[in-house]
C-alpha positions as CSV (number, residue, x, y, z in Angstrom):
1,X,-54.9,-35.0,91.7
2,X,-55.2,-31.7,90.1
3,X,-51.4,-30.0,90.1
4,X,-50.9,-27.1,92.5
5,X,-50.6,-23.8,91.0
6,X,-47.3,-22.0,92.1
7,X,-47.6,-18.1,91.0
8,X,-43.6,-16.5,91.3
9,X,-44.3,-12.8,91.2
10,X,-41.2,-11.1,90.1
11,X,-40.7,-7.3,89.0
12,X,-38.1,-5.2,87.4
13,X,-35.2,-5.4,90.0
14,X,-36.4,-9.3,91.7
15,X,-33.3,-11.4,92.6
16,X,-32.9,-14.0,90.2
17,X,-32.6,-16.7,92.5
18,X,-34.9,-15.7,94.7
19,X,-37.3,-16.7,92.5
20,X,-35.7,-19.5,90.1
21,X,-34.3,-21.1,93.1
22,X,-38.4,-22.3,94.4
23,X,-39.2,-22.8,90.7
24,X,-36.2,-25.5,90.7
25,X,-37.4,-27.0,93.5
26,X,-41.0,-27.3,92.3
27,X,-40.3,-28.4,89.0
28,X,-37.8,-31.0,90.5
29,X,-40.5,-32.2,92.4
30,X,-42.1,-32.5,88.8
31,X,-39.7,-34.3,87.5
32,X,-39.3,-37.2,91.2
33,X,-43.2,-37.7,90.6
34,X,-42.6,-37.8,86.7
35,X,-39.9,-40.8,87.2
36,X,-42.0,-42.4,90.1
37,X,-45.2,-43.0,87.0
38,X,-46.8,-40.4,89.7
39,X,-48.7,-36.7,88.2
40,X,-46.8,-34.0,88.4
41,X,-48.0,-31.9,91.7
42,X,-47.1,-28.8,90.8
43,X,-47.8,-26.3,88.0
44,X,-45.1,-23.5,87.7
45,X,-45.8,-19.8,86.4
46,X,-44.1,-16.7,86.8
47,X,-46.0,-13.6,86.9
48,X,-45.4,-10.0,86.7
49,X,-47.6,-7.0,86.0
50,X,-48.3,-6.4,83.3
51,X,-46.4,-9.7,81.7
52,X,-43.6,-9.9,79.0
53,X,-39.8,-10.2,79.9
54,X,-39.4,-9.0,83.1
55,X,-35.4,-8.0,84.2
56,X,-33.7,-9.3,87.3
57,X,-30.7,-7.7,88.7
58,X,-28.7,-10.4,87.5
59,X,-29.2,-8.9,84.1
60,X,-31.0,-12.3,83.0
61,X,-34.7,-11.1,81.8
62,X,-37.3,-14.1,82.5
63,X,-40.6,-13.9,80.5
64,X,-43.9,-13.6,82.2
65,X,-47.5,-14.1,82.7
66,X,-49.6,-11.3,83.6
67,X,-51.3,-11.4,87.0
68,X,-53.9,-13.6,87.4
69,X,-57.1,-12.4,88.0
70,X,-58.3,-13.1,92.0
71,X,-61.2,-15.4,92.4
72,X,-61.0,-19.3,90.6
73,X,-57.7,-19.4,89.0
74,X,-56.0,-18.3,92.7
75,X,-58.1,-20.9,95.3
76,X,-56.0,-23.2,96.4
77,X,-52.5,-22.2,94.7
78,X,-49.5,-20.7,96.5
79,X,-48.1,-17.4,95.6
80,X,-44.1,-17.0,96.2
81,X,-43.0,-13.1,95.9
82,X,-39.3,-12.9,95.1
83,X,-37.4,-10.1,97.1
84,X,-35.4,-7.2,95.1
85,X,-33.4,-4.2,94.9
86,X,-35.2,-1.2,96.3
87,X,-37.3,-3.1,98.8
88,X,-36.1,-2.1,102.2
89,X,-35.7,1.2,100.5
90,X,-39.4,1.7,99.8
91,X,-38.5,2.4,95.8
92,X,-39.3,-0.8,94.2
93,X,-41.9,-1.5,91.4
94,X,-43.0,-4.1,93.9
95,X,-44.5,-1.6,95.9
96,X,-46.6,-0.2,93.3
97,X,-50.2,0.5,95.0
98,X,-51.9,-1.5,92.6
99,X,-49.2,-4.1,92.5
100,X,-50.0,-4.2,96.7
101,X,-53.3,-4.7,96.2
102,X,-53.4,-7.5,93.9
103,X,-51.3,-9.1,96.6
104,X,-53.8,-8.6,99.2
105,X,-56.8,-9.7,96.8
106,X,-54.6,-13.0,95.9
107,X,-53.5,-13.4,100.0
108,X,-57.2,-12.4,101.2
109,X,-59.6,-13.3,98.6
110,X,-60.9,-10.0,97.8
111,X,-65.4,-9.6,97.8
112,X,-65.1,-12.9,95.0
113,X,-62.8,-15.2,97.4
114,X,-60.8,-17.4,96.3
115,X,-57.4,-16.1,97.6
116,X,-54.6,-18.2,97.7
117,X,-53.6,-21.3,100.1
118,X,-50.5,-20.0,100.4
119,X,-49.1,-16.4,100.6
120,X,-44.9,-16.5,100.5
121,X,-42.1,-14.0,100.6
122,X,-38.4,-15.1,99.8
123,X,-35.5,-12.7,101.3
124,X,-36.6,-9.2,100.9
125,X,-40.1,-10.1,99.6
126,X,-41.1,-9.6,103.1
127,X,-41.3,-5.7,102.6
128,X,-44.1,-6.8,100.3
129,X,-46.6,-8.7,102.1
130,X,-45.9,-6.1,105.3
131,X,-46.3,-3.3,103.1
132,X,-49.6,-5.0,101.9
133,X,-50.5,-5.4,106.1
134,X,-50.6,-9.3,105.4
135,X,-47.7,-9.4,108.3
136,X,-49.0,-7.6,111.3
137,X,-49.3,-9.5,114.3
138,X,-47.2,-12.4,112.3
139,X,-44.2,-14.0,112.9
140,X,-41.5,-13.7,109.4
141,X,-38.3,-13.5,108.6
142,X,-35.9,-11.6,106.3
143,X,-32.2,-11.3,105.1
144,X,-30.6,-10.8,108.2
145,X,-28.8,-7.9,106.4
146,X,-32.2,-5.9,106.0
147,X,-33.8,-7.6,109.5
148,X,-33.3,-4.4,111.6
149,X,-35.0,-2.6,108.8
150,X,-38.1,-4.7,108.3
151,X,-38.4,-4.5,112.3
152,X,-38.5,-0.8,112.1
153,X,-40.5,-0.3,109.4
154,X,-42.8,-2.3,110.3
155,X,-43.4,-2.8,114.4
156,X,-46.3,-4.4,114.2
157,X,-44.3,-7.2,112.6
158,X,-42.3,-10.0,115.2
159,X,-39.3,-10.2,113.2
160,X,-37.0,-12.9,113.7
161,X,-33.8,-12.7,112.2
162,X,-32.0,-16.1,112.5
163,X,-34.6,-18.0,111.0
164,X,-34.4,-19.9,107.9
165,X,-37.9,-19.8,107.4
166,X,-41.4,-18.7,109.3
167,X,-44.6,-20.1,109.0
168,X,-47.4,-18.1,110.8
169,X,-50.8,-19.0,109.2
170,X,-51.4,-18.8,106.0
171,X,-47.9,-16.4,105.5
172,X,-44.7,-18.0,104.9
173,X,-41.3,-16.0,104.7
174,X,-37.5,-16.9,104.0
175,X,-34.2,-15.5,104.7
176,X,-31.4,-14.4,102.0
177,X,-32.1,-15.6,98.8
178,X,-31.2,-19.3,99.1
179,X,-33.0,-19.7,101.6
180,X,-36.0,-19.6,99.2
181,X,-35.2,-23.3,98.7
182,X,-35.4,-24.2,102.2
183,X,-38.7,-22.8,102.1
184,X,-39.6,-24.4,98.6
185,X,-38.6,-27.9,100.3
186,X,-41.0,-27.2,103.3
187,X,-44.0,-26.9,100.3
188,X,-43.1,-30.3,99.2
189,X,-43.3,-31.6,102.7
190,X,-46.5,-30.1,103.7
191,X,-48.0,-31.7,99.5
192,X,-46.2,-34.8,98.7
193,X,-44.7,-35.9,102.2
194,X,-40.9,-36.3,103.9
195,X,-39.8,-38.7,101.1
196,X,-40.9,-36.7,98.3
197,X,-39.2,-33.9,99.8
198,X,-36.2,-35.9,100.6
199,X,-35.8,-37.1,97.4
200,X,-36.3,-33.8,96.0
201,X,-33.3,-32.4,98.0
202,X,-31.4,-35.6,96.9
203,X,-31.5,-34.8,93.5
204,X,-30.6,-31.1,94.0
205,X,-27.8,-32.0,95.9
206,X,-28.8,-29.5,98.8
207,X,-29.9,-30.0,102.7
208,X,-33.4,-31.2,103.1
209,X,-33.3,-29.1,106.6
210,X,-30.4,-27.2,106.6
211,X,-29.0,-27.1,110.2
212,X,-28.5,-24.0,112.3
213,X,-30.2,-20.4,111.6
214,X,-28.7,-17.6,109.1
215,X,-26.8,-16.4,112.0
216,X,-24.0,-18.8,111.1
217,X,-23.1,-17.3,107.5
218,X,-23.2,-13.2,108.5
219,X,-20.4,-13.4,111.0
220,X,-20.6,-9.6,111.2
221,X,-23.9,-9.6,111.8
222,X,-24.0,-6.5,114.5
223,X,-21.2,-4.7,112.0
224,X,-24.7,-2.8,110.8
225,X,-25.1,-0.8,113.7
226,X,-23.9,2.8,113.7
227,X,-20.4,3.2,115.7
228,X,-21.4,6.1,116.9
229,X,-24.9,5.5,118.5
230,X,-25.3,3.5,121.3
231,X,-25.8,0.3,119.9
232,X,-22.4,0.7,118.3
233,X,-21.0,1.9,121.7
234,X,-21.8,-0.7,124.2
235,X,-20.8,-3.4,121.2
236,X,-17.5,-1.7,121.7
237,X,-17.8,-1.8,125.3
238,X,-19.1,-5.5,125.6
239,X,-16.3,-7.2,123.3
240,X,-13.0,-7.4,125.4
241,X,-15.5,-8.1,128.8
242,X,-17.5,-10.8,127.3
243,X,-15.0,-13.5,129.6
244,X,-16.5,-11.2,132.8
245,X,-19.7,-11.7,134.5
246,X,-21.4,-8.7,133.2
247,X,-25.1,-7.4,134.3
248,X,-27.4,-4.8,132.6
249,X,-26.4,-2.8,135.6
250,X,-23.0,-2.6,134.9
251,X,-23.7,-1.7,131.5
252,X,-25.8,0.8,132.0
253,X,-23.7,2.2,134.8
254,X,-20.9,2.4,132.1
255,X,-22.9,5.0,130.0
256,X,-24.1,6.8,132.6
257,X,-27.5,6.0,132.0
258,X,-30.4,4.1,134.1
259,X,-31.1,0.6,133.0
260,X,-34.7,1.6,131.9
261,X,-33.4,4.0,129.1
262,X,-30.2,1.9,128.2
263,X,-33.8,-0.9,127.2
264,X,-35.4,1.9,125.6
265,X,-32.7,3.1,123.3
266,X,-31.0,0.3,122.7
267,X,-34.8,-1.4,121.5
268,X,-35.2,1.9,119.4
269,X,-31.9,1.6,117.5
270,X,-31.7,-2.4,117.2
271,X,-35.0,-4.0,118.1
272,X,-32.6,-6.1,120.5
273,X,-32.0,-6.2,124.5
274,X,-29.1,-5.6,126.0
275,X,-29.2,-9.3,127.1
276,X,-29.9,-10.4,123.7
277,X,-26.7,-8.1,122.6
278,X,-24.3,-9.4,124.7
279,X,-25.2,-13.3,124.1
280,X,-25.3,-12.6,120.3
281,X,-21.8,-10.9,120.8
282,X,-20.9,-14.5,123.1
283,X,-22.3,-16.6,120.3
284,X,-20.0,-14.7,117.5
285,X,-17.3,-15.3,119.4
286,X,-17.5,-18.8,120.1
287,X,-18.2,-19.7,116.5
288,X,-15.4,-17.8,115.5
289,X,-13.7,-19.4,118.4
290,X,-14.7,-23.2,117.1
291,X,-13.9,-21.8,113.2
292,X,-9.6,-22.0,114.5
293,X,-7.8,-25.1,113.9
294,X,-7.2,-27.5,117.0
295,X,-10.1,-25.2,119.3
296,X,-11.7,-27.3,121.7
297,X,-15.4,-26.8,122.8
298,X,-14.4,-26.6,126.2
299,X,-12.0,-23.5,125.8
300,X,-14.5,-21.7,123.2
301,X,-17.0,-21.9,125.9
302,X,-14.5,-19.9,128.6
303,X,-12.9,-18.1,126.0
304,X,-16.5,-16.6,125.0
305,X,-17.9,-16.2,128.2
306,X,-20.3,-19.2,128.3
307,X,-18.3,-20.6,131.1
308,X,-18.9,-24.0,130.5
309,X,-19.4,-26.9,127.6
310,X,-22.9,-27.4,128.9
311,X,-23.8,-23.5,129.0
312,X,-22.5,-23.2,125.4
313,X,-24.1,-26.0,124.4
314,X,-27.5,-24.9,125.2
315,X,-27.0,-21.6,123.9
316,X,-25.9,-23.0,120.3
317,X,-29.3,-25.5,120.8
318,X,-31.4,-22.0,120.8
319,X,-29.6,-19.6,118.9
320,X,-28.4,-21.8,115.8
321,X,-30.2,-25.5,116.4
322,X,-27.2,-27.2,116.4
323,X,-24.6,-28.5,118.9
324,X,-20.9,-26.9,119.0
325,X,-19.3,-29.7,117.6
326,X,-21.5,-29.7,114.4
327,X,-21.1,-26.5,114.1
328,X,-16.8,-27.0,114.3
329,X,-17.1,-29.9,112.2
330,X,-19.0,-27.9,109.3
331,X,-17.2,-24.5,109.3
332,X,-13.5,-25.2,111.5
């Protein structure tokens, strides 16, 4: 079979990993199919406009391609974008109009066709393709540091912001840098098949499907929001009563506000519920509950507000895809 062409796009500024990080996993993939007497499936290049050694803000300079032109030499590849510094700031050289539209070309096809198989976005990379309107309407998935941000941004975008990884169509995006593995592994899968990818993860020494979301490594995940707006405010509020049996009346009766503009604001400043805000605030506390030496499941799950095992358990099932006790057993 004719190798798959993966196109890394990086830029002055792209996380290193971000983008060596797939190119690892692709070229390991090589190197399984290599030792099995099999083709290699994949055919790595890194791109950049323009070409030449291109700096990361690692301070290690990788050398590129130039970008391909769209039409033959894009059908049927996959195109990764590396996130970078600047992104969720709007000053990157990844934003550069012509830049953007040689991303759309490559994701659409352009008049000549031929686009890509496969558009992707590792960590902030996402500001790319939504910048380039390749998101709207989509499902995807950032570093849950710059999630609130991309949601804002961007509302035409669902974003969600435990995810590992998001598939919608044609558009794939990752969360925080690493993650860009996770996603790289799910590639393998969808070419060469679970084993392949299995091995693959095998020989990198890293989860083939890494369990719970992002949630789980940005304990202060809600420390983003501004003390001093509301968001910030009924955080405070919602902490020492998160034991209680607390309603969106309540809360919005302890602002002095209606429940109608404690959704509104609250949706303006965070993208998030007040429902959604006081579970997240639950699940924080319960894995920082199961995270203390000789905690139980049963008392995290009272001590948090959950009630009970089985409330807590379901919860973890949604919110991180694991059970408590996997969760305890990894991080307590």
């Amino acid at each position: 079979m004719k190798p798959i062409d993966i196109w890394l796009l990086v830029y002055p500024g792209f996380v290193l990993l971000d983008a060596t990080g797939p190119a690892q996993v692709f070229s390991t993939a090589n190197d399984e199919a290599r030792d099995a007497g099999l083709p290699e499936p994949y055919r790595i290049r890194m791109i950049a406009p323009g070409g030449g050694l291109v700096a990361s803000t690692a301070g290690v300079s990788v050398m590129t391609e130039p970008l391909p032109r769209s039409g033959r030499s894009l059908a049927g590849s996959t195109l990764v974008v590396a996130g970078g510094r600047g992104l969720e700031r709007g000053d990157s050289a990844a934003l550069d109009p012509a830049t953007l539209r040689w991303v759309q070309r490559a994701a659409l096809g352009g008049s000549g066709g031929g686009g890509v198989r496969r558009c992707c976005a590792v960590c902030t990379g996402a500001f790319v393709l939504a910048q380039a309107g390749l998101l709207d309407g989509r499902s995807a998935v950032t570093h849950w540091m710059d999630a609130a941000r991309l949601q804002a941004q961007y509302p035409d975008v669902q974003v969600l912001d435990d995810a590992i990884y998001v598939k919608d169509g044609p558009f794939y995006t990752s969360a925080g840098i690493a993650a860009g593995m996770d996603l790289a592994l799910s590639l393998v899968e969808e070419d060469q098949g679970r084993g392949a990818a299995l091995d693959t993860a095998k020989r990198l020494v890293v989860f083939f499907k890494r369990p719970g979301g992002q949630r789980q490594f940005s304990s202060e995940l809600l420390a983003q929001a501004d003390p001093q707006g509301l968001h910030g405010q009924l955080t405070d509020w919602l902490r020492p009563r998160l034991k209680r049996q607390i309603d969106v009346e309540q809360m919005a009766a302890a602002f002095a506000l209606s429940v109608r503009t404690l959704h509104r604001r609250l949706r303006q400043e965070a993208a998030i519920s007040p429902a959604q805000l006081l579970l997240r605030l639950r699940m924080e506390a319960a894995c920082g509950l199961l995270e203390r030496p000789g905690m139980s499941v049963k008392r995290a799950a009272s001590q948090s507000g959950f009630g009970s095992e089985y409330n807590l358990r379901r919860a973890f099932a949604a919110q991180l895809g694991v059970v408590p006790s996997d969760y305890q057993a990894r991080f307590g």
